[in-house]
N, C-alpha and C positions, 0 to 999 in steps of 0.2 A: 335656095340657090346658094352655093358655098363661091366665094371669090377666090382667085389664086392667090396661094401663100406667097408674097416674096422673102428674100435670103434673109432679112434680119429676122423677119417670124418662123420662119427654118429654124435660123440658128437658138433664137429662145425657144422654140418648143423642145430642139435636140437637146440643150440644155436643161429644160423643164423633166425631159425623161429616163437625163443621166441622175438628175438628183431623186427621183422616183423611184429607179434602180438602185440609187446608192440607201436612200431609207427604207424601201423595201428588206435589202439587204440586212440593215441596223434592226427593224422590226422582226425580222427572223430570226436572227443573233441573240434578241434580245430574249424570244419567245423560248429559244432553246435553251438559255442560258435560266430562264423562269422555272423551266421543265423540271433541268437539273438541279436547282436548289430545292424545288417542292418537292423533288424526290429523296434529297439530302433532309432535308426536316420531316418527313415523312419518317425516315429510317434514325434521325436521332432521337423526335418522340417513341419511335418502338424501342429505343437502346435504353432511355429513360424509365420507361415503363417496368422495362422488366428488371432494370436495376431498382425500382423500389419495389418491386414484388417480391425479389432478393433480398433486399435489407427486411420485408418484413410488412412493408404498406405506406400509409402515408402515415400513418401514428407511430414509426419504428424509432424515432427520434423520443418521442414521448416515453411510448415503452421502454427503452434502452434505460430513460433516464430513472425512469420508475425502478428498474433492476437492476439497476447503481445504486438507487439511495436506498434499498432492500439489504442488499450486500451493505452497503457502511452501517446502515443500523446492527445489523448480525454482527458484523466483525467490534462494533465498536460495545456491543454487548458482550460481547466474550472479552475482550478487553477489560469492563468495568469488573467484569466473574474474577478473570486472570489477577487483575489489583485487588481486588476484596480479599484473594486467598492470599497472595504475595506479602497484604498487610498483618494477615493472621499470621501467617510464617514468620514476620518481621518480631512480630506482635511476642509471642510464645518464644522464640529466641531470646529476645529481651528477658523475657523471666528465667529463662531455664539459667543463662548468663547471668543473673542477678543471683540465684539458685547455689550454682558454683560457687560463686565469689564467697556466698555465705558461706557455706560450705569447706572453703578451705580456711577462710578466716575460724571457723569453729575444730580444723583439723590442727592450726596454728597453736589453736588454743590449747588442743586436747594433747599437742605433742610437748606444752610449755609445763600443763601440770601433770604428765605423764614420767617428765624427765626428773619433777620437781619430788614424785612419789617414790621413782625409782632411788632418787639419793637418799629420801627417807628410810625406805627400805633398806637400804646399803649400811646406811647410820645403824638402825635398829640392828639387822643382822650383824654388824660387827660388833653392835653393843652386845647381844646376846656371847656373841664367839669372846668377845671381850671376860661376860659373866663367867662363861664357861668354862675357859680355860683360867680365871681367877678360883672358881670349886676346885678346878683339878691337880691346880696347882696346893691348894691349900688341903686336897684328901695326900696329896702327895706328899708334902712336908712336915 
């Protein structure tokens, strides 16, 4: 057998079923808003995913780095090739310029007793024109 409610028990159950309504409320809110974030992480693991199947996997960071130090080894070999020849080039300019120098210091030389032969020459030929004209003078007188 149930007693009669009177007004204070009224008024605490009406209150009892306002605050049942109001977290009911809060628990639905709560569920829909659960809803929507598991559907928001749902679709940013699928945005991730396919952004590393794009980069390449999960070893695309590795890989990458592998075909970076690939590339520096190449370029940094042709580099050493590119100096090895650069030094040769450096190398043989030195002589060929070492080459010259002698070269004109012996053309110095060769113009010092060239000049020196040429007055010789000059002396002798005027000696001779000298002789010469001393016989012709003396067939003449």
């Amino acid at each position: 057998m149930s007693r009669p409610i009177n007004a204070f028990e009224q008024s605490q159950l009406d209150r009892l079923y306002k605050e049942l309504d109001k977290y009911t409320t809060l628990v639905d809110t709560e569920k829909h808003k659960s809803t929507v974030m598991t559907k928001e992480i749902t679709t940013l693991r699928d945005e991730i995913w396919n952004a590393r199947r794009r980069m390449g996997g999960v070893n695309a960071a590795a890989n990458n780095q592998k075909v970076v130090e690939k590339q520096i080894r190449l370029l940094e070999n042709k580099l050493d090739q590119a100096l090895v020849k650069f030094n040769k080039c450096v190398s043989r300019n030195k002589k060929l310029r070492e080459e010259i120098d002698g070269l004109r210091g012996e053309r110095v030389t060769f113009e010092k007793v060239y000049k020196k032969a040429e007055r010789v020459r000059c002396v002798v030929l005027l000696s001779c024109l000298f002789v010469a004209a001393l016989h012709l003078y003396h067939r003449l007188f």
